[in-house]
N, C-alpha and C positions, 0 to 999 in steps of 0.2 A: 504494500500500500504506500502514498505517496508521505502522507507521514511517517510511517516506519520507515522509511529509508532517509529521511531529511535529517533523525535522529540516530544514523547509526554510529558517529562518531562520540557520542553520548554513550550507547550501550556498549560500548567495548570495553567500557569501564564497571559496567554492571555487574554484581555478581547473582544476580536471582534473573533465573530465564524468563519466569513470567513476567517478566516484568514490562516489555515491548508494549501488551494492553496495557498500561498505567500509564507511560509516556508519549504511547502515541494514539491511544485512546483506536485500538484494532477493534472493536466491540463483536466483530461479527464471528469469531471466534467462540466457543462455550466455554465456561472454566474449565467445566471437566476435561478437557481436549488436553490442558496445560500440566507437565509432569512437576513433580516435587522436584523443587530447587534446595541449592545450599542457601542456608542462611547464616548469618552471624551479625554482633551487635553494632560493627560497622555498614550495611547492608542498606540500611536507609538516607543515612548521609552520605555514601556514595553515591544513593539515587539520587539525594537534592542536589547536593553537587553537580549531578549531570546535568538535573533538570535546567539548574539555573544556569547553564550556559548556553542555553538554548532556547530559540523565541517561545514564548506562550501559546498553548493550545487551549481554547477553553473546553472544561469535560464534555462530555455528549450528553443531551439531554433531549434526546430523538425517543418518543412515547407513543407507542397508538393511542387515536383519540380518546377513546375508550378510558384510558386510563388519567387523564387528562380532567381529574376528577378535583369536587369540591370536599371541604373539611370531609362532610358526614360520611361521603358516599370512601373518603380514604382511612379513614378512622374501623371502615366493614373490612378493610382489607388488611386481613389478620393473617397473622403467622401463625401456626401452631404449634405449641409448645413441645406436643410430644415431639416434635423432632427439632429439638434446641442439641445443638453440638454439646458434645459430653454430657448429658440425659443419661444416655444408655450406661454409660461407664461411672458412674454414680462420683464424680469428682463435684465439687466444693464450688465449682463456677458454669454456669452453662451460659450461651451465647444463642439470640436469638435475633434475626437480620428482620428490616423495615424494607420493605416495598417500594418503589419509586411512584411518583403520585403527587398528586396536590402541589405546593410549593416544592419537594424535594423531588427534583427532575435529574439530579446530575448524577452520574455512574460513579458506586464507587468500590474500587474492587476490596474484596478480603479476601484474608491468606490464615490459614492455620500453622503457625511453626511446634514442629515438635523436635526437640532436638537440635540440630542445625540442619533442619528439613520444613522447607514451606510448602505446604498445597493450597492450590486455588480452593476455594468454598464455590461450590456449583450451584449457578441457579438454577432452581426448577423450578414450573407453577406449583407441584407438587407440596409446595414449603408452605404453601398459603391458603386462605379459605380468600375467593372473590365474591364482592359483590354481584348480583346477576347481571350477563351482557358485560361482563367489564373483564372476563376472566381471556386469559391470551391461548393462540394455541399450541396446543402442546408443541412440547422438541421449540417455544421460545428461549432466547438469552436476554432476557431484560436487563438483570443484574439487580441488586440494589443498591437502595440511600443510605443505607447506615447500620446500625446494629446495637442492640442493647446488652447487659450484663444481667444475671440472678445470680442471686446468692442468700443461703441462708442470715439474711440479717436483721431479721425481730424476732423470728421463732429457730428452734435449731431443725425443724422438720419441715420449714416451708422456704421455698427458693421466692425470696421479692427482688422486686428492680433495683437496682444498685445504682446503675450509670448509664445514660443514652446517648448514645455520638448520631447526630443527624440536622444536616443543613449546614452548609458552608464548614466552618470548624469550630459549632458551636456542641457545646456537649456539659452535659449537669448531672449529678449525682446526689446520692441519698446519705443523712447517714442515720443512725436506727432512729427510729419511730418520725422519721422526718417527711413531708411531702413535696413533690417535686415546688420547687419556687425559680431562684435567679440560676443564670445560666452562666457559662462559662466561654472563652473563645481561644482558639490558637493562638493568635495573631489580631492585633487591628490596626487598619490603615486610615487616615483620614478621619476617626471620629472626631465629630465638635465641632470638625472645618468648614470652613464657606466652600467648598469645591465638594462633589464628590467623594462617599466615599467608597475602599478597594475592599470586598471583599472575600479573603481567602477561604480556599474548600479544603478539604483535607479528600486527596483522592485516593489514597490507598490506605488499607487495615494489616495488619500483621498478630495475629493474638497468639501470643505463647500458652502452647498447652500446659497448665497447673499440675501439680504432680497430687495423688491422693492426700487429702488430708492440710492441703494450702494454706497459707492462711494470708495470699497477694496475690494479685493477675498483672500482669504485664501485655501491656499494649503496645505496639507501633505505629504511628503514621506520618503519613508523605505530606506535608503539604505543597501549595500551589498556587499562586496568583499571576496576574500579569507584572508583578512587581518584584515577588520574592519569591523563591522556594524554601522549603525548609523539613528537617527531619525531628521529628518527637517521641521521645518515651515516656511512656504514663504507668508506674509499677504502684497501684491502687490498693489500699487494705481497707479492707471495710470493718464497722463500728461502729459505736456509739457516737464516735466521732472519726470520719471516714480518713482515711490520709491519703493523698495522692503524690507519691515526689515525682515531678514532672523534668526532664530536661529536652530542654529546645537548642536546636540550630539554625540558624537562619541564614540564605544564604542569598543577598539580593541582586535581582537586575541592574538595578538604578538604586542608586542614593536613596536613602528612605530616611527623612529630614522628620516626620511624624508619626512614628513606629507605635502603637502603643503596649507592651508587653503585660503580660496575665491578665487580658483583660475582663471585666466580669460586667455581664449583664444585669438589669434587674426593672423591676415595677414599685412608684410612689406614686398615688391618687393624692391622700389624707391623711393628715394627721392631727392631735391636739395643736399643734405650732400652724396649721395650715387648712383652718378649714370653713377660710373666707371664700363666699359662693357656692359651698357645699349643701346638698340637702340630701342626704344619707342617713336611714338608721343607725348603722353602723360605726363606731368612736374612730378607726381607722380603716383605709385599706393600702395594705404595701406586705410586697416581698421583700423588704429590708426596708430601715427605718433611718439607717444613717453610715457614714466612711469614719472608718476607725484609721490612725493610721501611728505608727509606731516610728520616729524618723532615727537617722542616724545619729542625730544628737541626743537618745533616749527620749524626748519629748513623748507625751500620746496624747493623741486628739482626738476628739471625738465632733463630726459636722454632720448634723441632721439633717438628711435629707428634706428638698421642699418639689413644688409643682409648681414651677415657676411661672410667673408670665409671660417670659417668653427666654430661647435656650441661653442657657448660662453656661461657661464654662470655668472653673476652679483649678489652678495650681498649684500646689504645695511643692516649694522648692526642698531636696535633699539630697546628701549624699549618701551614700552605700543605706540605702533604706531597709529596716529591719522588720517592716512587716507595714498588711496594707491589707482591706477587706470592706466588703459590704456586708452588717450583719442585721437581724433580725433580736433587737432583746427583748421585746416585747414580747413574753409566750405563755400569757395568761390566755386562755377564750374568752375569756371577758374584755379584753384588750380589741377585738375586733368583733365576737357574736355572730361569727360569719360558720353555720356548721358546715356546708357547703364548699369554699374552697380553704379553708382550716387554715387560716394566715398565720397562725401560730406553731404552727409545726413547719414553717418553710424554713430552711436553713441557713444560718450564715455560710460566709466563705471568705477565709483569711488567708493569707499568702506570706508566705516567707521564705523570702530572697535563700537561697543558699550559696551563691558567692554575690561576689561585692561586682555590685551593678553601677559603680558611679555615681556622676552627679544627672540629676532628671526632677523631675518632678510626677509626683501619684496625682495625676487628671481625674477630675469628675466633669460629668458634661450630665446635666442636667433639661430635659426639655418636657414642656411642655405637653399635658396628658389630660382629656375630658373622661378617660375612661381606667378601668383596670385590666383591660385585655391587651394592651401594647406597651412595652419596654419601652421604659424611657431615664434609664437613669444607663449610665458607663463610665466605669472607673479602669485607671491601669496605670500603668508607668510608663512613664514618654522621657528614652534618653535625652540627653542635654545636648549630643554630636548624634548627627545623621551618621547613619549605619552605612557602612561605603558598600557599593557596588563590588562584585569578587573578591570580597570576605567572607571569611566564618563569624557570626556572632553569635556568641553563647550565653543562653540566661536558664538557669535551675533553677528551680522553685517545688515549695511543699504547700500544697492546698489543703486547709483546714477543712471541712463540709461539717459544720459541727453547730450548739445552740449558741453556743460564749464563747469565746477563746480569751485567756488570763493574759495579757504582758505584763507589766506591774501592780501586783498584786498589790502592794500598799498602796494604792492610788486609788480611789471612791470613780465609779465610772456613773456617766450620763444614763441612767433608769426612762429619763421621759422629759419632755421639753414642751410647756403649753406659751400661747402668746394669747392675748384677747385686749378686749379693752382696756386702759386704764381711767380712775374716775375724768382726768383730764382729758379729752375726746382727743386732743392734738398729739396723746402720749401713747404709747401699746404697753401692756403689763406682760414683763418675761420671769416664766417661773421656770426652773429646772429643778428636777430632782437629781437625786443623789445616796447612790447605796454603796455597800464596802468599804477594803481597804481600811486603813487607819484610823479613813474618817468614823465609821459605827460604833469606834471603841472610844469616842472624845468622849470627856463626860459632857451632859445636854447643857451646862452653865459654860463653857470653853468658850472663851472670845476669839473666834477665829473671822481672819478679813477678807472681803470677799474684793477680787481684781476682776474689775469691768470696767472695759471700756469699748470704746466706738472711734473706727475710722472718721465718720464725720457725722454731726448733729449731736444730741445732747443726752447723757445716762445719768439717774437722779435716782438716790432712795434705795441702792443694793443692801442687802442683809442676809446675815446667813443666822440658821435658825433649824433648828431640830425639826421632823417630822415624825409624829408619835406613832402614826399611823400604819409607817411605813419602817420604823426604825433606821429610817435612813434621816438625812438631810435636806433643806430646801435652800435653793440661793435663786433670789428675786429681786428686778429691777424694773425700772422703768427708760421706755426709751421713745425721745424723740428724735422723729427723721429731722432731714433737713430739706425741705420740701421744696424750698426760694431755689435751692440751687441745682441748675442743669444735669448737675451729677450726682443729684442725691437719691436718685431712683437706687441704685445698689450702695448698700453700707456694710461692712464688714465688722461684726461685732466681735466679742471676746469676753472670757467671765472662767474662772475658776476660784478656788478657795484654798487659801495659804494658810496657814499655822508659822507667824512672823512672816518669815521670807521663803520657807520652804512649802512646796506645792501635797497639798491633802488629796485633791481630786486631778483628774484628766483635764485638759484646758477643750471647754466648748468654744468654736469657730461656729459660726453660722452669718450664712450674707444674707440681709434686708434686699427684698425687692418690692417694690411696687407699679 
């Protein structure tokens, strides 16, 4: 084919034979056709290597109409279970593939390695239950979008979802008693920006076979864009609190000036800080509630999520950064009353650097949301030097999937953040709470000083003061905009609680918009 041969000086460096369909997207081939290759742990990043030396192909996303379907009718098109890889051999992880369909149109190949031996995963219709009239006919190679993971992870007897990799190289995990919430990405190109943005697929799978008795899965994949290629390992344990240690390679076409690395999707509607215009039963709706972010100078912060009126983006400058996440603390059901999509079981996700990434800053880009069915919140790290063209760059990370994650334990963290009126109509009343650390152990008479202030316009009245109710703390203020002035629509506040000079709680950041 004529792509296959455009890339042959690419594949000579390959060491997995199947590999020709991933790069040059041959589709009309079956997997089964394709013999078991060698493998090993350089295998992938030889491919990106290749890939990225050679122009972009976008994947194939050639579907009969038929399948060319909406949510409902892709949602009937099921897999079934009984025949999840490693089922029959009763191992600790079974793997069950997505159908292409709906939004997920592009092919993407998987590979089973056992040993240092990869076989193609075959598709057959046979894997799936179709919708009526939609099903293909036999002896097709469609292929699939992606694939999920089970594992016994709330009961020891039943296998639930763990982790689903599907659409571009987005992919979210569980960890026990948690419900799917914010999502995860390879790669992001362009978010926040006035241009376009790029987004990367992850077009090939690699799953190491788990030996009896596991107790971690390892994954590979290929990524792909018009801009970069790149190679990934995901060595996953699942828990209470999931761990993923992730190492990426990236390897770019072009200068990539706006990279955003671990970056993490998510949904904020409403909160008590944000629930002007709202008319909801419901006290909140969000998959995460606020950016935690741990900096290299030990600082931790905590910035509440808002819905803004129109997109904002937030920089936090730092060097060799020690941790960064979007989490959910709020995890009473009474906290949202929502029994239906269970906002309280959605899980954080914290990240932590495992080598030193420089100077960058941890990006939030925040936009504007009328509803709770579209993401609209993205956080990541954006180095400070564009990523040169025919380089390797390497960034490791450990993803937390978990309810809390601890960094400084002595330090009282952000519990809940309301604004509302203040008696002065010109003023808004900011109350925050305040639980752990050091601070629950002051006695309730402790004169401790509360530090707040404002980029611009006027903060009157801060106090910190026991909350009995809660056993924790409250620090309260009042704040007026600056409304005369052209650029007082966004204000940048600040407020934590000292003991003398030394800090009790985490420092709240949170930007005023109107």
């Amino acid at each position: 084919m004529q792509r296959r041969d455009a890339l042959k000086s690419a594949l000579a460096i390959a060491l997995l034979g199947g590999v020709p369909r991933v790069l040059a997207q041959a589709t009309t081939t079956a997997n089964a056709a394709a013999p078991s290759t060698r493998f090993t742990m350089e295998t992938v990043p030889d491919l990106a290597r290749a890939l990225a030396g050679q122009p972009y192909r976008a994947p194939d996303e050639t579907l009969p109409a038929a399948l060319d379907t909406g949510y409902d009718a892709y949602r009937d098109l099921r897999f079934d279970p009984q025949q999840a890889i490693w089922r029959k051999e009763g191992l600790p992880f079974q793997v069950q593939m997505f159908h292409r369909g709906f939004l997920f149109k592009q092919r993407v190949e998987l590979y089973r390695v056992e040993g240092d031996s990869a076989t193609p995963i075959a598709y057959t219709t046979e894997l799936f239950s179709f919708p009526p009239g939609t099903k293909p006919e036999l002896g097709s190679d469609l292929g699939f979008a992606g694939f999920r993971v089970h594992t016994p992870l709330n009961a020891p007897d039943v296998y639930d979802e763990l982790i689903a990799f599907l659409g571009a190289s987005y992919f979210r995990a569980l960890g026990k008693g948690h419900a799917y919430g914010l999502s995860a990405r390879g790669l992001a190109l362009g978010s926040g920006d006035a241009g376009a943005e790029e987004f990367p697929v992850f077009r090939a799978f690699w799953i190491e076979q788990p030996a009896p008795g596991a107790d971690h899965l390892v994954v590979h994949a290929l990524l792909d864009s018009p801009s970069v290629a790149g190679a990934f390992r995901f060595d996953m344990k699942p828990g209470a609190e999931t761990v993923i240690d992730v190492q990426s390679r990236l390897y770019p076409r072009v200068d990539l000036a706006r990279a955003g690395i671990a970056p993490l999707t998510s949904m904020f509607e409403f909160d008590a800080g944000d629930r002007v215009g709202t008319d909801d039963y419901r006290p909140a709706v969000h998959d995460s509630d606020g950016l935690a972010i741990f900096n290299g100078n030990g600082d931790q912060i905590w910035r509440p999520l808002s819905n803004p009126p129109r997109v904002q983006s937030s920089a936090f400058m730092d060097t060799h950064p020690r941790g960064f996440g979007l989490m959910q603390r709020k995890r009473g059901f009474g906290d949202y009353a929502d029994i239906e999509a269970r906002y309280h079981q959605r899980p954080s996700l914290w990240i932590e650097p495992r080598s030193r990434w420089g100077k960058g800053a941890v990006t939030l880009v925040e936009i504007p949301t009328g509803d709770e069915y579209h993401d609209n919140i993205v956080a990541f790290w954006r180095p400070d030097k564009p990523l040169r063209a025919g380089r390797e760059h390497r960034f490791d990370y450990r993803m937390h999937w978990c309810d809390m994650h601890a960094w400084q334990s002595a330090l009282a963290v952000v519990s809940d953040t309301r604004i509302g009126a203040a008696p002065d109509p010109a003023r808004r009343l900011v109350v925050i709470d305040l639980e752990g650390g050091r601070l629950a152990s002051m006695p309730r008479d402790a004169k401790l000083t509360p530090d707040v202030w404002a980029a611009r316009g006027e903060v009157s009245g801060a106090v910190v003061y026991p909350n009995p109710e809660t056993q924790g703390w409250r620090l309260s203020f009042e704040f007026r905009p600056n409304t005369d002035s052209a650029d007082g629509r966004d204000v940048e506040l600040h407020a934590r609680v000292l003991e003398g000079h030394a800090p009790l709680s985490e420092t709240w950041l949170y930007r005023w918009s109107t």
